[in-house]
C-alpha positions as CSV (number, residue, x, y, z in Angstrom):
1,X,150.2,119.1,90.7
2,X,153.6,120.6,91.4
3,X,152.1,120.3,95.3
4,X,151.4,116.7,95.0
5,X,147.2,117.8,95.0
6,X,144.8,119.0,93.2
7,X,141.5,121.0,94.2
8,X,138.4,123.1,93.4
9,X,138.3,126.2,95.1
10,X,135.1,128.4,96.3
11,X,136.1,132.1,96.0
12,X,133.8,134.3,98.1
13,X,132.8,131.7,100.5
14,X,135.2,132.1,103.5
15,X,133.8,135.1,105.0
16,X,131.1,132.3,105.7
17,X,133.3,129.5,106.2
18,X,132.3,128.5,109.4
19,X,129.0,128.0,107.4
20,X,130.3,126.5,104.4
21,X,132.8,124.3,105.7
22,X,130.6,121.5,108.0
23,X,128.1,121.6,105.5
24,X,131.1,120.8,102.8
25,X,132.5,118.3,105.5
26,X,129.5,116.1,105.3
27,X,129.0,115.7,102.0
28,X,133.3,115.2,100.8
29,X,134.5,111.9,99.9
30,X,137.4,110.5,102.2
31,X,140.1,111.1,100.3
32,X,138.6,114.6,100.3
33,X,140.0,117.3,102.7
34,X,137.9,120.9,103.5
35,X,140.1,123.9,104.0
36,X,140.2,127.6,104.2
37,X,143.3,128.7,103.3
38,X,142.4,132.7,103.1
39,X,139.7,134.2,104.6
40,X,138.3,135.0,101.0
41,X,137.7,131.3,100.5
42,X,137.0,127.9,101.2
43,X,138.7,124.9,99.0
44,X,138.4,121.0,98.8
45,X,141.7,119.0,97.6
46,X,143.0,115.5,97.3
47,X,146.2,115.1,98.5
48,X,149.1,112.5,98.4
49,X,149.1,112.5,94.5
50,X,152.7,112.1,92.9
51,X,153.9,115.6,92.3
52,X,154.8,116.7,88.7
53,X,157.9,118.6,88.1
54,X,158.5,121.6,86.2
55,X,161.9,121.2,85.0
56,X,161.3,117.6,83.7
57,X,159.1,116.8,80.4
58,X,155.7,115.7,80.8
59,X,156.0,112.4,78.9
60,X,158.7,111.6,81.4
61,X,156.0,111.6,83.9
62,X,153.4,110.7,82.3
63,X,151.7,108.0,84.3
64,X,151.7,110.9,87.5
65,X,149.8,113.4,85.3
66,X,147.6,110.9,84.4
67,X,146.7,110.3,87.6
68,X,146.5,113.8,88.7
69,X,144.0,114.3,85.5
70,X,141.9,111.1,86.7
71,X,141.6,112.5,90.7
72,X,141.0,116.2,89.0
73,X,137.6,114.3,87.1
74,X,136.6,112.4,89.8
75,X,136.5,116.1,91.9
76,X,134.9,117.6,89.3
77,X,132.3,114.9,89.1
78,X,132.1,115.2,92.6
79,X,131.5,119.5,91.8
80,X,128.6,118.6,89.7
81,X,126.8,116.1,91.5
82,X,126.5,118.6,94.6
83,X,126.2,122.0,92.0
84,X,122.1,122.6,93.1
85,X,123.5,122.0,96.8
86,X,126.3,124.9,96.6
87,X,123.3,127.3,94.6
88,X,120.9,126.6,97.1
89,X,123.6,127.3,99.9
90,X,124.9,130.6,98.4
91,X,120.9,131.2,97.8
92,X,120.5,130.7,101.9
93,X,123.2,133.4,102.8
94,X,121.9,135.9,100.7
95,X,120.2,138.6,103.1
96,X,116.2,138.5,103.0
């Protein structure tokens, strides 16, 4: 959260981003934004989240980490409630 966002990233999937990333697109929740930052992968972050820093102790800051931790288990929520979608995807691109 040093970036003010936090994210789950999909290693592996952004040789086929232009695959992954509508299907991604349609199924994010608004606060949700699609990227591929490397060709290597494809990653889905929340931005605008107060940003933590390093230099200062964490129970200085303690009401922006806890929001960070809140919007990181609402994304991975989000992760498992689409998981069999992402399988069947990766399943799709295999070669027959």
């Amino acid at each position: 959260m040093t970036e003010g966002c936090v994210g789950i990233e999909f290693r592996g999937w952004g040789a086929h981003g232009e695959w992954y990333v509508p299907r991604l697109r349609r199924i994010a929740e608004s606060d949700m934004k699609v990227e591929t930052p490397t060709s290597h992968m494809v990653r889905v972050r929340v931005y605008n989240l107060p940003k933590l820093d390093l230099d200062n102790r964490l129970c200085e800051q303690e009401s922006a980490a806890c929001e960070g931790i809140e919007v990181a288990a609402k994304l991975f929520a989000w992760y498992q409630k689409h998981f069999e979608d992402f399988e069947a995807w990766t399943v799709e691109l295999l070669p027959k």
